[in-house]
C-alpha positions in Angstrom: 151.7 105.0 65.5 151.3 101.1 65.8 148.8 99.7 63.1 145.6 98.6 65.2 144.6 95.1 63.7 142.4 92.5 65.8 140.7 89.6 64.3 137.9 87.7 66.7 135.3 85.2 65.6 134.1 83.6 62.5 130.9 83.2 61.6 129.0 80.6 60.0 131.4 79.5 56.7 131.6 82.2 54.3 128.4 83.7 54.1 127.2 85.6 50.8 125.9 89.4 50.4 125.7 91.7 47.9 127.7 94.2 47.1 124.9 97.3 48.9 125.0 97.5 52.5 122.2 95.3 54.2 120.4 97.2 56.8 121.4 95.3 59.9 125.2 96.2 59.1 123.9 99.8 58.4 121.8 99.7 61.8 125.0 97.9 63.7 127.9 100.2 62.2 125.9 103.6 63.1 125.3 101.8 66.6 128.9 101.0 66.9 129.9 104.7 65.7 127.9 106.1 68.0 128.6 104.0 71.1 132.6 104.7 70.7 132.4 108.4 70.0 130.5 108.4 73.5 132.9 106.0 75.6 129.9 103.9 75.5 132.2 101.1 75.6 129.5 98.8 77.4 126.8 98.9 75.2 129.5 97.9 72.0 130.1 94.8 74.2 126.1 94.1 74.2 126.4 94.0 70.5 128.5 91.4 70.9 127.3 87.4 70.0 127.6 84.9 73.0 130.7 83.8 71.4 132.4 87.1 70.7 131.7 88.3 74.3 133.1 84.8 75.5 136.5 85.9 73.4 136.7 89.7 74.2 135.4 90.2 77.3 134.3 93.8 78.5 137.9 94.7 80.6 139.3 93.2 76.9 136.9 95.2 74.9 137.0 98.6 76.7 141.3 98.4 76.8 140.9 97.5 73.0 138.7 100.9 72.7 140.5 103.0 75.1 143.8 102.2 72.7 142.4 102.8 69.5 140.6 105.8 71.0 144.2 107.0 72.3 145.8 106.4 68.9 143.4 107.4 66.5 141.0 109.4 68.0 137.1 109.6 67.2 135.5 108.7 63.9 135.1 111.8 62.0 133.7 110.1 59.0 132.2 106.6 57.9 131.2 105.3 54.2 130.7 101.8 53.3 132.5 100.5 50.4 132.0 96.8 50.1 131.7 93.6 51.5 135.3 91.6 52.2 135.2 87.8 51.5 131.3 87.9 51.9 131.6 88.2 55.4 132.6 91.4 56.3 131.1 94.7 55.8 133.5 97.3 55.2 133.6 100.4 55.9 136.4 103.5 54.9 136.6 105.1 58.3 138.1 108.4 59.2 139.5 108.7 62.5 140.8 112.0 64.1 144.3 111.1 63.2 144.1 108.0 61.2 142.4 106.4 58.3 141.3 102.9 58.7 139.3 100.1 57.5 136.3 99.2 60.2 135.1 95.8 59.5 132.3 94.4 61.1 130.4 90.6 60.5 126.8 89.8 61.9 125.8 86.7 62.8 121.8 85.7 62.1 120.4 87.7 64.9 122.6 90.9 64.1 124.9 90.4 66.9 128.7 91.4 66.1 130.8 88.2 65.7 133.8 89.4 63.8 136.1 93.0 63.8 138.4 93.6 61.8 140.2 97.2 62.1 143.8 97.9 59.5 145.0 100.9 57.8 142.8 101.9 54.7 144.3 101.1 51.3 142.8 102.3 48.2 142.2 99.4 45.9 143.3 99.4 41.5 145.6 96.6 42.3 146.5 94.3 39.0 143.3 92.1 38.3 144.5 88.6 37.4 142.1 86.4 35.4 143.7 83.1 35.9 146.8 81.8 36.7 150.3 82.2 34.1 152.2 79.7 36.2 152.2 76.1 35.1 150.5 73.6 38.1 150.1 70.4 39.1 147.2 69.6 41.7 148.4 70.5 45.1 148.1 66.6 46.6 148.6 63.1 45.3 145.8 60.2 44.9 142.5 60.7 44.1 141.1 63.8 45.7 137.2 65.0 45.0 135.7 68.8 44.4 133.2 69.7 47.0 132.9 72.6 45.8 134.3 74.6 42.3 133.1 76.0 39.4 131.9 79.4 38.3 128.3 79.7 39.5 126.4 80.3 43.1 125.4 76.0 42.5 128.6 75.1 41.7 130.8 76.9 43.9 129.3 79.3 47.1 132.8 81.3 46.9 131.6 82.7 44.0 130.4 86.0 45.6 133.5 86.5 47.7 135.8 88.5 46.2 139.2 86.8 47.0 137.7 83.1 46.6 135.4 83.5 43.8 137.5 80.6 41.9 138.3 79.2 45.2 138.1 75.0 45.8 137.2 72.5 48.6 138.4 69.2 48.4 138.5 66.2 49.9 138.6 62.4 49.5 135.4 60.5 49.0 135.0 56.2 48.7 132.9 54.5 46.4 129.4 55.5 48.2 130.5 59.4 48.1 131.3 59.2 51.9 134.4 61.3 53.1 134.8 59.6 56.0 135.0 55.9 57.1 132.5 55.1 59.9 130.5 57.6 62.0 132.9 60.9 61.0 133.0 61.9 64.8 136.9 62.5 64.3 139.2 63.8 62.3 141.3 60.6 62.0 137.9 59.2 60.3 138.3 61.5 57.4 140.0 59.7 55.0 141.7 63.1 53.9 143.1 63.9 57.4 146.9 63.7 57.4 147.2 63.8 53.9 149.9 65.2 52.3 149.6 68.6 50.7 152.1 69.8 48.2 153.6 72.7 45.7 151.7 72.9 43.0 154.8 75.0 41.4 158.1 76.3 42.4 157.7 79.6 44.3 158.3 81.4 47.5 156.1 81.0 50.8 155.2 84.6 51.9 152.8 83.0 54.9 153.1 79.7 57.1 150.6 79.8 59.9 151.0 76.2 61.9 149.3 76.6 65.9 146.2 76.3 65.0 144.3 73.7 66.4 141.9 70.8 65.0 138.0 71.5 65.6 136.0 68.6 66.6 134.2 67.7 63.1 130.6 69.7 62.9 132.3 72.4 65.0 134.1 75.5 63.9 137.0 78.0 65.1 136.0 81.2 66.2 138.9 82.7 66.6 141.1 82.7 62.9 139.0 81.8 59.8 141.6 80.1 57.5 143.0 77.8 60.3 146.6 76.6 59.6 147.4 78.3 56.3 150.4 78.7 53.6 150.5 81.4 51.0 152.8 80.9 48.3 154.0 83.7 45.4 154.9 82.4 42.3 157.2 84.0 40.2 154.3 85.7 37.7 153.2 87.4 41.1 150.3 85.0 41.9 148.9 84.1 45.2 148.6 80.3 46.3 146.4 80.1 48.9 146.0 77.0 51.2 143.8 76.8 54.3 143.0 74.2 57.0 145.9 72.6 58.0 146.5 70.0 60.3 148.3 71.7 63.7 151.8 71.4 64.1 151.9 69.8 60.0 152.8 72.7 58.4 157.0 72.0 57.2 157.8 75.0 55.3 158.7 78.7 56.7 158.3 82.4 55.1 161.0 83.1 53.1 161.7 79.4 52.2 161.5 79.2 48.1 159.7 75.7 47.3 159.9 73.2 44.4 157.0 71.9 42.7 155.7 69.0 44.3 157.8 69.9 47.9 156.0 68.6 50.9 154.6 72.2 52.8 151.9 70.0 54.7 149.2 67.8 55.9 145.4 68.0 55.4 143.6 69.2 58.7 140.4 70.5 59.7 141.6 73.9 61.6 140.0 77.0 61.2 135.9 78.0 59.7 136.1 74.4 58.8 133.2 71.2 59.7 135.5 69.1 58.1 139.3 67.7 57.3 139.1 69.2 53.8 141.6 71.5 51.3 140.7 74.8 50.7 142.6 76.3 47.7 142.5 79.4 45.5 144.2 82.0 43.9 144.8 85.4 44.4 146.5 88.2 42.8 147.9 89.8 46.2 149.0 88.0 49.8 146.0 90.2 51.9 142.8 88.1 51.4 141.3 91.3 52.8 142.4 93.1 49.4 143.0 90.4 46.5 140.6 89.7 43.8 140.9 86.0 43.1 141.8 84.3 39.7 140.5 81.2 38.3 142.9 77.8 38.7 144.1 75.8 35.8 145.6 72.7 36.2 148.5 71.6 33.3 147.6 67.7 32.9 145.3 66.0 35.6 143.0 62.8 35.4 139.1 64.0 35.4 137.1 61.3 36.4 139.8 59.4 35.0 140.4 61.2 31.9 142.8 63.1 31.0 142.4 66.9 30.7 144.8 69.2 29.7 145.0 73.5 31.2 141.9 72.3 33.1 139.7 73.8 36.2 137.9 71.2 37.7 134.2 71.4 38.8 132.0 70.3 42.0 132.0 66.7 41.7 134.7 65.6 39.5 137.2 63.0 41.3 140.5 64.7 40.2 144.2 63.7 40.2 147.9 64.3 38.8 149.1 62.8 35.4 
């Protein structure tokens, strides 16, 4: 059997839930269980956003169906387990002949803007706490936390799973502006086109590079990281960087990387209103699956002081030794 996995639309940037099922994704799930156990393959496409509909259309939607349908069968049995990325509600989802993970995202009105189906995996992977490997700040120059930290104020990616230790960065001037005149482009940003590096030697397990640039204020609805390199480092941590620039992305899976190598430039591809950095750390490659692990930095220049096995905060104006 070929593993059923379809991505489609993001959502407004990383929204937070708890960890109990809301009621809309109860009301929505049941709705969707129901509707494909019937061949109601219509009235799944009604529960569709605007935007979703716009990307699967109903001849995409009902061939989607129709195959899992043909390859998995019926749900036999549905039981929610958590929330991925605080996005996402997940669900462990018997099928006649398969096992899968059903994930489905809401948008504000409780219309479906993002599914997610894979093969089930049991978590009681390794927890990592914070990094073992020895890092430099993945960029040169002066760069500034957006967001970072250990609290909701600090850092919103605190209640996501995966990016609860995650950063945004970018680069701000003197008035705390990240852009030069009106910020209608991306070449206004002074962080566009930046280049990103290696924060350690290690192997890339995952270059993603065709993404393209939104508009600034806009977002991608189709692939939430945009341009994206995963790196594993030799203590079996996950380096994750999102939002690429299209077509900037140098390095390939496989490739092993020295510290400070060149893997890309700073774009604004992806769930992304802005040219910015997204960074974190994760103790497997599947963001679907990892449990994120706080950052440290070896020697960096806080605010222009020097701080030594460091994570930075929202605020600080950080860069290398």
């Amino acid at each position: 059997m070929k593993n059923i996995s379809v991505t489609l639309l993001i959502l407004v940037p990383f929204l937070t839930f708890g960890q109990s099922e809301k009621i809309a994704s109860k009301e929505v799930s049941e709705k969707f269980e129901s509707y494909y156990n019937s061949d109601r393959f219509q009235q799944i496409f009604d529960l569709f956003s605007p935007e979703m509909q716009a990307a699967l259309p109903i001849d995409k939607t009902t061939e989607f169906l129709k195959g899992l349908q043909a390859q998995a069968g019926k749900i036999v049995k549905r039981e929610f387990v958590t929330y991925e990325n605080g996005t996402y509600a997940t669900y462990k989802t018997n099928f006649e002949r398969a096992l899968f993970s059903l994930n489905i995202s809401l948008d504000q009105k409780g219309k479906i803007n993002g599914l997610f189906i894979k093969p089930f995996k049991e978590s009681g992977l390794a927890k990592l706490e914070k990094n073992k490997t020895a890092l430099i700040l993945p960029f040169k120059d002066e760069w500034t936390v957006v967001w970072g930290g250990d609290t909701k104020e600090l850092n919103y990616h605190v209640e996501s799973e995966a990016q609860k230790n995650a950063f945004d960065l970018v680069i701000t001037d003197a008035n705390g502006k990240s852009f030069k005149t009106n910020g209608k482009t991306n070449e206004d940003y002074y962080v566009f086109g930046k280049e990103l590096i290696a924060p350690c030697d290690a192997e890339v397990v995952l270059a993603v590079d065709g993404i393209k640039d939104n508009i600034p204020g806009e977002l991608n609805p189709i692939y939430i990281p945009g341009n994206t390199v995963i790196l594993k480092t030799k203590n079996n941590e996950f380096l994750y960087f999102a939002h690429f620039k299209q077509h900037s992305v140098v390095v390939k899976e496989g490739q092993k990387v020295k510290q400070g190598d060149l893997l890309g430039l700073c774009g604004n591809s992806g769930n992304s209103s802005e040219a910015h950095l997204h960074f974190h750390i994760q103790n497997v490659e599947d963001m679907n699956k990892a449990t994120g692990a706080k950052a440290y930095f070896s020697k960096i220049l806080v605010n222009g002081k020097l701080k030594s096995n460091y994570s930075p905060i929202k605020g600080e104006k950080i860069k290398n030794k």
